[in-house]
TORVEX-795572 format. One record per residue (C-alpha): y, x, z. Coordinates in steps of 0.1 Angstrom, whole numbers, padded with zeros to 4 digits, always signed. Each point is the difference from the previous one (the first is absolute). Last residue first. Layout:
BEGIN
YXZ;...
//
This chain:
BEGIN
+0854+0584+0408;+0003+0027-0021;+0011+0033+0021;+0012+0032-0024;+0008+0033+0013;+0006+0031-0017;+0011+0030+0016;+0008+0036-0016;-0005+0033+0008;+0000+0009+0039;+0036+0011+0001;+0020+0005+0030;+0034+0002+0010;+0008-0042-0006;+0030+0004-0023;+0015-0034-0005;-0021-0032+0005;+0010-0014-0034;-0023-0024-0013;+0015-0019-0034;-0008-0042+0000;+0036-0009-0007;-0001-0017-0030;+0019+0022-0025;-0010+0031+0018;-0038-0005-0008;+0008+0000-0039;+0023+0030+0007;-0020+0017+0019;-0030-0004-0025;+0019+0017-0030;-0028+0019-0016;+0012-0015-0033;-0034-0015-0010;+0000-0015+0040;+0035-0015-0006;-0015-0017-0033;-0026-0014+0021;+0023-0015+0024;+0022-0016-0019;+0031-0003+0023;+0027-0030-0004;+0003-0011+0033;-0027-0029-0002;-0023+0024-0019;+0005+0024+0030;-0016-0027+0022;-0024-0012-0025;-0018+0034+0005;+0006+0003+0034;-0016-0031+0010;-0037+0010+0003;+0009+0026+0025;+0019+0033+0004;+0019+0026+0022;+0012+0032-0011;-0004+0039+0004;+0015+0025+0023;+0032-0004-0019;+0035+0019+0001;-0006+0011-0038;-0014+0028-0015;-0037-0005+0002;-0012-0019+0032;+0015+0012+0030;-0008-0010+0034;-0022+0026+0009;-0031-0024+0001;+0004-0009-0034;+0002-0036-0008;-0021-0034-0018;+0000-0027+0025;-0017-0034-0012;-0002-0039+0005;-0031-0017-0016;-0004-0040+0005;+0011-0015-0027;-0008+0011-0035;+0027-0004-0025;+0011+0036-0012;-0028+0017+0015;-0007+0027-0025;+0037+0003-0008;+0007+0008+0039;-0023+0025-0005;+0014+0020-0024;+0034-0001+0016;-0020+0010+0030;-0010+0028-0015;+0035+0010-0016;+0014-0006+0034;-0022+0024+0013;-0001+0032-0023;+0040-0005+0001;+0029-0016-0011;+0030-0001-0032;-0004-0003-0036;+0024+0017-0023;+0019-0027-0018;+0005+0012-0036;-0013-0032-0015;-0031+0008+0018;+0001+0036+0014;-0034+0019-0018;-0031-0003+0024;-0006+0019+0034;-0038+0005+0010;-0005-0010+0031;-0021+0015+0027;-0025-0019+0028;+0001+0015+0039;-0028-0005+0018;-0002-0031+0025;-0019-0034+0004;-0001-0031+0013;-0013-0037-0001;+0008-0019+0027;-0021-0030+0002;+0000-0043+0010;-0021-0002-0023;-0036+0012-0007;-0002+0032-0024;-0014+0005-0035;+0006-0034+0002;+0018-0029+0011;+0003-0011-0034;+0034-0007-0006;+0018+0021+0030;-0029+0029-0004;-0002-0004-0036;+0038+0006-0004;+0003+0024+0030;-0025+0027-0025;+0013-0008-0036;+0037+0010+0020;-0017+0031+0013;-0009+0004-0036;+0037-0009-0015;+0013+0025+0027;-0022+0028-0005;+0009+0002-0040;+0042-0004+0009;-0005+0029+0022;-0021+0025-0020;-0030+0018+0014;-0005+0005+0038;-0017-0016+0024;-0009+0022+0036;-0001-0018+0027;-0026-0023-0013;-0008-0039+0001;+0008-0008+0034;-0009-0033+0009;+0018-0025+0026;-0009-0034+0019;+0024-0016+0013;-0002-0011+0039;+0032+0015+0013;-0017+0030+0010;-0022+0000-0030;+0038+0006-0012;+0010+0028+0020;-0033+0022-0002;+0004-0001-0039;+0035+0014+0002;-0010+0025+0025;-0031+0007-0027;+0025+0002-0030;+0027+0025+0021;-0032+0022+0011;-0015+0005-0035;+0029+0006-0010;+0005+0029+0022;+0016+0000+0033;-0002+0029+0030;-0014+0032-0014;-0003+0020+0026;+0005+0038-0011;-0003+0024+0029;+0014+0040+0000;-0015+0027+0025;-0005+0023-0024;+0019-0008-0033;+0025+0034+0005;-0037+0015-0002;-0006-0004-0033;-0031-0016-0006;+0011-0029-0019;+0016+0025-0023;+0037+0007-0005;+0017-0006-0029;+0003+0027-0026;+0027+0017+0001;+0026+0000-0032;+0021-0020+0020;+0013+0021+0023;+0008-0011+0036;-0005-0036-0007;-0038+0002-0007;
//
């Protein structure tokens, strides 16, 4: 407790607790399925693979990349028009600067990063990477923006995208073409959102 802090904290039973509610009011599970709700809406249809994936960034974006490939060449494991989404929050582990240029962006950017060189080419698949408090990492990022074109894109301004994503330096590849998300601080944070429609 503040008072002194060798106490121990108080029970659940204490009775300064009686009386006390907890609503939870969003989740990730709740931010995917609002998501989901919005674009049957609009007559796409939408999965939600968990709300819960973790494991490292640049490794869950080239297999959520495997995934909207064969759904927008294939048509499968899902029928197009679809929003595919899920949450959790993935980790990155930091490499050495490249040519002492310390890399630069977040958990999300370095997914999508990922991704984007998964797709490079395909038409059809537009994505949102970004964590739900507006932050991603230490930049002024929620995430980033992406489709089959972002690859050439920052090859057309002098980026090389996969040595950006060895250097950690996703914000910088995604700066260079203008496709960062920066909402600002939202005041909540349900983990992180990933959205990707292939039409």
């Amino acid at each position: 407790h503040i008072q002194s802090p060798a106490a121990d904290a108080p029970r659940p039973d204490d009775p300064r607790f009686a009386g006390n509610e907890v609503h939870l009011t969003a989740s990730a599970g709740v931010s995917l399925e609002a998501a989901a709700a919005e674009a049957r809406r609009q007559g796409i249809g939408a999965v939600i693979l968990s709300d819960a994936i973790e494991g490292e960034a640049r490794e869950v974006g080239g297999v959520h990349a495997a995934i909207a490939r064969e759904v927008a060449t294939r048509n499968r494991p899902f029928s197009k028009p679809v929003l595919i989404l899920s949450g959790g929050e993935t980790t990155v582990t930091l490499r050495a600067p490249i040519n002492g240029i310390k890399g630069k962006g977040g958990r999300n950017s370095e997914f999508l990063l990922a991704f984007a060189i998964g797709i490079d080419g395909v038409d059809g698949i537009h994505a949102l990477a970004a964590d739900t408090d507006g932050i991603d990492g230490s930049e002024n990022n929620a995430g980033a923006f992406a489709d089959g074109s972002t690859v050439s894109r920052m090859r057309a301004v002098g980026v090389d995208a996969k040595a950006m994503l060895a250097g950690n330096n996703a914000w910088t590849a995604f700066n260079a073409v203008g496709d960062l998300f920066v909402p600002g601080p939202t005041g909540t944070n349900v983990n992180d959102l990933r959205a990707i429609l292939v039409r």
